[in-house]
C-alpha positions in Angstrom: 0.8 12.6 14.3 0.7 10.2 17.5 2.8 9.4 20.7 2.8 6.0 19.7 6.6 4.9 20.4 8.5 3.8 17.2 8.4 0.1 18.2 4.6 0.0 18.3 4.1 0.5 14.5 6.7 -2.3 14.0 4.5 -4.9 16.3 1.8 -3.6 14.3 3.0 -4.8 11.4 4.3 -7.9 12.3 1.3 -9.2 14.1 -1.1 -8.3 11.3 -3.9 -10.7 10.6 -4.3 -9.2 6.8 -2.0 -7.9 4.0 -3.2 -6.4 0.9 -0.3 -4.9 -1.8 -2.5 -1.3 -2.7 -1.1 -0.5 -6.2 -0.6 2.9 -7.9 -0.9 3.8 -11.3 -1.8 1.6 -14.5 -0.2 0.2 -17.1 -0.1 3.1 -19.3 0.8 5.4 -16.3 4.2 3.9 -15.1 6.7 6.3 -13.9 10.8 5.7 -14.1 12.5 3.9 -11.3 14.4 7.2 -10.5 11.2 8.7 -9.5 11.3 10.1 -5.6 9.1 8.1 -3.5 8.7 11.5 -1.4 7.5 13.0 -4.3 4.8 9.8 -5.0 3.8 10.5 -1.3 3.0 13.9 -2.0 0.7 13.5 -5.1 -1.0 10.4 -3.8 -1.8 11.6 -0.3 -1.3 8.0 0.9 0.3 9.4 3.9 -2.9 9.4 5.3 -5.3 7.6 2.7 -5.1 5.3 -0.2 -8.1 6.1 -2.6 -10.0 3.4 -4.7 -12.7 3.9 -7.3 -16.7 4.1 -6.0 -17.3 0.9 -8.0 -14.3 -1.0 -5.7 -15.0 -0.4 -2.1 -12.0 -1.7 -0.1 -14.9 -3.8 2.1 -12.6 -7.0 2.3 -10.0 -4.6 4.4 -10.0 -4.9 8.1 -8.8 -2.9 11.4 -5.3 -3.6 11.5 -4.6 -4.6 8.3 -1.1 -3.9 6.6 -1.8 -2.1 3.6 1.8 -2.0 1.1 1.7 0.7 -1.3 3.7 -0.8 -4.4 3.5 1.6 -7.6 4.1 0.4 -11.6 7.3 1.7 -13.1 8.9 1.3 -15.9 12.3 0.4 -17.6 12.5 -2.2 -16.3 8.5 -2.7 -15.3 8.0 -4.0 -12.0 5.8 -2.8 -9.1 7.5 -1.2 -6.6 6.7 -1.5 -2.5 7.5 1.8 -1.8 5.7 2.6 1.6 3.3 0.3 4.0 1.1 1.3 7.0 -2.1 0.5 9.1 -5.7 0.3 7.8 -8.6 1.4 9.5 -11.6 -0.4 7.8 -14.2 1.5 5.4 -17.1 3.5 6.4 -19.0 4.8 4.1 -19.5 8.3 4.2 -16.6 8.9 6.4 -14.2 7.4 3.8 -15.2 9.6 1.4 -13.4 12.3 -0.7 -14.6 15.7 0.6 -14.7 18.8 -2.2 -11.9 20.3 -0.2 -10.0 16.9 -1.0 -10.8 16.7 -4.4 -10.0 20.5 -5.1 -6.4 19.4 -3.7 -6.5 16.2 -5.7 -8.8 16.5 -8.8 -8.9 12.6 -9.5 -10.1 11.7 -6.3 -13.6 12.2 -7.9 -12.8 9.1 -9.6 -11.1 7.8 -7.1 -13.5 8.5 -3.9 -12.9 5.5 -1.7 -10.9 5.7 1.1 -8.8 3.2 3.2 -7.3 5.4 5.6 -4.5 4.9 7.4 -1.9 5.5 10.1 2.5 4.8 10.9 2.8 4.9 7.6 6.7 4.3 6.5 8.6 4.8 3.5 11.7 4.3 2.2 13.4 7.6 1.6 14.5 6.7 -1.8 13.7 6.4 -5.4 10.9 4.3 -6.3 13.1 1.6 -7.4 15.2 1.1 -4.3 11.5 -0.8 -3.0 10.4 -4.0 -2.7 10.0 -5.6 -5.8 6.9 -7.2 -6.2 7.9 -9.6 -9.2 10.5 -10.8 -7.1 8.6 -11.5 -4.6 6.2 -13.3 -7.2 8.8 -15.1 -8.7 9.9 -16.5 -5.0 6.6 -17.2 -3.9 4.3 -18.3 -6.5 0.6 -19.1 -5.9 1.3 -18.7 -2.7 2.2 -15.2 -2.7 -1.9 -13.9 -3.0 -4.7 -15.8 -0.7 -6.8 -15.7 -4.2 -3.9 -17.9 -5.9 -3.4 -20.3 -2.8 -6.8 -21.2 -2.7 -6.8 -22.0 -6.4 -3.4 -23.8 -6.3 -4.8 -25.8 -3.4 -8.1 -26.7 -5.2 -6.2 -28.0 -8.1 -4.1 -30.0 -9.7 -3.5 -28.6 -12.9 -0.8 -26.7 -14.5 0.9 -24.2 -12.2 -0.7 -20.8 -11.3 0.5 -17.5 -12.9 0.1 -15.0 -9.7 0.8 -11.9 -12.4 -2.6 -13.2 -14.2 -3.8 -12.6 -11.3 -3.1 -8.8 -11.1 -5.4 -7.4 -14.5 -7.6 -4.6 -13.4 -7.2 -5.1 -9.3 -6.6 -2.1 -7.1 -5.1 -4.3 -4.8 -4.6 -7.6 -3.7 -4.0 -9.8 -0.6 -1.4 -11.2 0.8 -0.5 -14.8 2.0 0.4 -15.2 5.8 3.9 -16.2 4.7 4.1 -13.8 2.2 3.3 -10.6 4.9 6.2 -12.0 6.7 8.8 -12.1 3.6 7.0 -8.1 2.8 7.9 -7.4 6.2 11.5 -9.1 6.1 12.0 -7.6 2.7 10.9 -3.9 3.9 12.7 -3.6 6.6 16.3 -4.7 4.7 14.9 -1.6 2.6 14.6 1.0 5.3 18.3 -0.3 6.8 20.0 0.1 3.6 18.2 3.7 2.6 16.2 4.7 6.3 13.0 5.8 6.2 11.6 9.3 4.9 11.7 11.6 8.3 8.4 12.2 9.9 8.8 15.8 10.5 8.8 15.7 6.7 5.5 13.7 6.6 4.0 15.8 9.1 4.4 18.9 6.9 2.2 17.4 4.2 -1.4 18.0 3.8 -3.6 16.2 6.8 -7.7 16.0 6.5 -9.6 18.5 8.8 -11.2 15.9 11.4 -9.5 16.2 14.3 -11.0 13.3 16.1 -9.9 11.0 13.4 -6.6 12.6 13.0 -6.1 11.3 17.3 -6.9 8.0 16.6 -4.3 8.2 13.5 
């Protein structure tokens, strides 16, 4: 963990030039909105990383970036904004799962990639006390995803469906205007359930590369 004061990660996030909702699970892998998002932190490891397959480097992501970690649930579905925090961009070879990484999480050998990360919040909650992102879609529009915008501006057809938009992405960016509703919407969240401790954060697993782990 860092010195940084608690006001620093919250300038961080507001002055972000890039936001990208990272999603967890599939359609056929939703959990129940009851679900703790402790315990989501836990078997992702997205306290410090969020993984993506070799075939999808996260190469769009930049320094500073605000990744949101929203995850599929069920009953009702929905994805849920359960956590965000600050990317560091990919490097290959240093973003990549270690053994000793995936002998703690068997799937990252699927799941390899890394965008790793640091002042990482989450609600300390159930899943579905988060954001919800078809809310959020429903508010917005097109102009909830850059991808959308641009196609909305482009043309003048019939309205664009931003959930079309979501089949077989690992993630997708955010609109200026849309970071700052995530933002707006987040932080009501952490007000009305606070945030997951950090001494509880801290107790989770952390890689072994200590010079990384200072700039974290």
């Amino acid at each position: 963990m860092n010195s940084r004061t608690q006001s620093d990660p919250a300038r961080a996030f507001a002055r972000a030039r890039q936001g990208f909702v990272k999603f967890f699970g599939a359609s056929d892998n939703r959990l129940p909105h009851s679900h703790l998002i402790l315990d989501e932190v836990k078997r992702a490891g997205c306290h410090w990383a969020c993984t993506y397959p070799a075939s999808k480097r996260p190469r769009s992501v930049q320094d500073g970036a605000v990744i949101y970690m929203g995850r599929l649930v069920s009953g009702p579905e929905d994805i849920r904004v359960f956590g965000r925090a600050i990317a560091l961009e990919h490097r290959p070879g240093r973003d990549d799962a270690s053994p000793e990484d995936i002998s703690v999480r068997p799937w990252k050998a699927r799941w390899p990639c890394y965008i790793r990360v640091r002042d990482a919040q989450f609600i300390d909650g159930e899943l579905g006390d988060g954001v919800s992102l078809c809310e959020l879609m429903d508010e917005l529009g097109s102009d909830v995803w850059e991808s959308t915008r641009r196609r909305a501006a482009e043309s003048a057809q019939k309205p664009i469906d931003p959930r079309a938009s979501l089949r077989q992405q690992t993630q997708m960016e955010l609109t200026a205007r849309a970071i700052e509703r995530m933002n707006a919407l987040f932080e009501s969240r952490l007000a009305s359930y606070g945030g997951i401790d950090q001494t509880a954060v801290a107790k989770l697993d952390w890689p072994n590369l200590p010079n990384l782990k200072r700039a974290l």
